[in-house]
N, C-alpha and C positions, 0 to 999 in steps of 0.2 A: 796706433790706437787713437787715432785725431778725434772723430765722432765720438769717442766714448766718453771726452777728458774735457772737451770743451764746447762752447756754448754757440749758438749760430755766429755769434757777432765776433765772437777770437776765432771761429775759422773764416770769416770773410776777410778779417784782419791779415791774418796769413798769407790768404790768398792775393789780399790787392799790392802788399808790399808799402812801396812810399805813395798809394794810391793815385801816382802820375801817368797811366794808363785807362786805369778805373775812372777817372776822373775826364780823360777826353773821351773814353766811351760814354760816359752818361754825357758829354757836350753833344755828342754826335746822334746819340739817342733822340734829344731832345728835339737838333736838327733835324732830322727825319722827321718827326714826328708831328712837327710841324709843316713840313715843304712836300715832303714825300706823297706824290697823289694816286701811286699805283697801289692799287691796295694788297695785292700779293706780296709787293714787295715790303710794305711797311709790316702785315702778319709776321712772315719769316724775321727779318731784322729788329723790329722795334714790340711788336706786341709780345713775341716767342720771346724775349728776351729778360721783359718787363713782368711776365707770367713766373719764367724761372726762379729770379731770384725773388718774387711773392711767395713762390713756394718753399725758397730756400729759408727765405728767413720766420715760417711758420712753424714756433716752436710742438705742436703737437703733429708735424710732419718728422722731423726729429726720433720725437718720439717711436714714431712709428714705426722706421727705422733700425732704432737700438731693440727694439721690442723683439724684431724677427734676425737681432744678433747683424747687422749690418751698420751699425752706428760707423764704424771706424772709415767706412768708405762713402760718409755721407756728404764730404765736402768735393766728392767728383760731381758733383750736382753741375758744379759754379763750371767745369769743363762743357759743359753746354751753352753760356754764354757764347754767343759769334763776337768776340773782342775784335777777330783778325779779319773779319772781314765790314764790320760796321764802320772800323775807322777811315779807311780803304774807300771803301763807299760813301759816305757823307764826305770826305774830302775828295774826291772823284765828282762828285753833284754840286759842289760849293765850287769847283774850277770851273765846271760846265757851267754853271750858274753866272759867271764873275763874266761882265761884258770887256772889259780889259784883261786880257788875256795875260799881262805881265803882271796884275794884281795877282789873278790865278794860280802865277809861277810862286810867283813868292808865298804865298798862303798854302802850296803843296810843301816847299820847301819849309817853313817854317815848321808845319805839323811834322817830316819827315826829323827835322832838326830836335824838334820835342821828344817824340820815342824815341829814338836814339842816346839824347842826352838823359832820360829819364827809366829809362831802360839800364837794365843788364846784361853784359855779352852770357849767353846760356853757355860756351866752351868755358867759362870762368870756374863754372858748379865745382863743388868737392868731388861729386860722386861722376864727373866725367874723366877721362884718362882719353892719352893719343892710342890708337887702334896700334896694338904689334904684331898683327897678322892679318892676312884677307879675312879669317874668319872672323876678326875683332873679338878674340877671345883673349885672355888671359895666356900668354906664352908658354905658360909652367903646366899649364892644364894640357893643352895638347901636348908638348912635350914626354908628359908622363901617361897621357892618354897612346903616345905612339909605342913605348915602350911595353906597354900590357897588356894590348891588344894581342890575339892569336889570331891569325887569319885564319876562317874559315869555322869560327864559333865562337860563341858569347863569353865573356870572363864577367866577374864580378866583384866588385870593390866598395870601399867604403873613403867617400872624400870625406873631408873637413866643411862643416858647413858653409862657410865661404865661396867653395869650388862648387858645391852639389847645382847650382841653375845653368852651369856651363857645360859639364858635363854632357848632358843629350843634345847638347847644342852640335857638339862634332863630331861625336861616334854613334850610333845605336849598339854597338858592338859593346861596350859596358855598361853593364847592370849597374845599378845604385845599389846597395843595401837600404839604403835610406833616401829618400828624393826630398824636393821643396816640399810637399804634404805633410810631412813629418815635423819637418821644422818649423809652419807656421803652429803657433801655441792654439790660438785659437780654434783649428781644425780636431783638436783633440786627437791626432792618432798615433800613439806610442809606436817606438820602436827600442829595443833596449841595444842597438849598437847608438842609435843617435841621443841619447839620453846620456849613455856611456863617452862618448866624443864629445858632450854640451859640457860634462863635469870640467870644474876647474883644473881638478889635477883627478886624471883622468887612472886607472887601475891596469898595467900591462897585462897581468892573467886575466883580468875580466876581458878588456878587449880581446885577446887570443879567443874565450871562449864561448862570447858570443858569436865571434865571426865564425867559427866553425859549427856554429847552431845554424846559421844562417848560408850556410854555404858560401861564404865570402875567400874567394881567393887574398884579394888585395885590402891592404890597411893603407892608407896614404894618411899621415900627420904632418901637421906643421910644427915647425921648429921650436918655434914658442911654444910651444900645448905641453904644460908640464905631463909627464907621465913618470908615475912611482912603477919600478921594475923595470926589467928590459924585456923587449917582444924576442928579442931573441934567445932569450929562457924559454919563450914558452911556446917557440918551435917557428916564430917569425921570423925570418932575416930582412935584413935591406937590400933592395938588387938596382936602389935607382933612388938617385939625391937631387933636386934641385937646389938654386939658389936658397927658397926659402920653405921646401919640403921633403919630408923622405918617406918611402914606398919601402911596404915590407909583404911578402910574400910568402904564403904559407908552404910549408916544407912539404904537406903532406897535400899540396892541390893537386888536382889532377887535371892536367890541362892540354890532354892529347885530342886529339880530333876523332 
């Protein structure tokens, strides 16, 4: 909920970081904007650029924004800035430009030594992980996706919202009870198994009884997910444990072909 929370100037903040990027863009800006005598080339690079964030930072554009309920993704604006390619290019033009060609060298090198030094490696992020499959999915996901699959028709289950973006990633063969629509808040659209799965300590006879509202074969919980009662009172069993999941199966599914 970034656009809804904060102001043009604490999302530019966010966005430029220790502003050692943003800062040789607007050098390079500047350069062009000066030397640069193609005029197509200067529109794309320097004017497109200069237009953006005028617009970015007009706060009755904002406005306008949150008005039609899109405030939250108002700071993808600034992903239309050309960063990766203006630096690129004004340091490409200042080599060409440099009648000493070993000035040239050093002046690439130097810019190349800046981003790098001023940068961050992007494999460092929280939310990236090493791939543990060609599908780059989540190991426990397919895993358990291979085990509940019936060849030759559709089953249907209920992940943990965690799992549910992975899911159609590698079968079409399971159904969601609940998909990512569900769970973005803002789309507004209930479902009482995912409502039921969001609770902190989560009701066994409730989950049994909505999934069998819903025609849900499969309950997949994580290990952590408090749940008061056992599924297996209420006719669920477990037929498949991961490391840090376990899969319970309705007694009364019918999953012949």
């Amino acid at each position: 909920m970034v656009g809804e929370q904060l102001s043009v100037l604490d999302m530019l903040q966010l966005y430029i970081g220790n502003a050692s990027l943003m800062l040789l863009f607007v050098l390079a800006l500047i350069y062009l904007w000066a030397r640069e005598k193609r005029r197509g080339y200067k529109t794309v690079l320097v004017y497109s650029s200069v237009c953006v964030l005028g617009i970015f930072l007009f706060p009755p554009f904002l406005k306008l924004f949150q008005r039609f309920g899109e405030g939250e993704i108002y700071y993808r604006l600034l992903w239309l800035l050309p960063i990766g390619i203006v630096i690129p290019y004004a340091t490409a033009t200042v080599f060409a430009a440099c009648k000493k060609k070993w000035l040239g060298y050093c002046i690439v090198l130097l810019v190349s030594a800046y981003v790098i030094i001023g940068g961050n490696c992007v494999y460092n992020a929280p939310q990236l992980s090493r791939a543990q499959n060609a599908y780059q999915l989540p190991q426990e996901v397919v895993d358990i996706c291979d085990v509940i699959v019936v060849p030759g028709r559709e089953v249907k289950a209920a992940f943990p919202h965690e799992l549910v973006q992975y899911v159609r990633q590698y079968t079409p063969y399971v159904i969601l009870t609940f998909g990512y629509d569900s769970i973005v808040e803002r789309w507004g659209l209930y479902d009482a198994m995912e409502e039921e799965m969001r609770r902190e300590i989560s009701s066994a006879s409730q989950l049994a009884a909505v999934a069998r509202e819903s025609n849900t074969h499969y309950i997949v919980l994580n290990k952590n997910h408090l749940v008061e009662g056992n599924l297996e009172d209420s006719g669920f069993h477990m037929v498949y444990e991961t490391e840090n999941y376990k899969v319970y199966l309705d007694e009364n599914a019918d999953l012949s072909l």
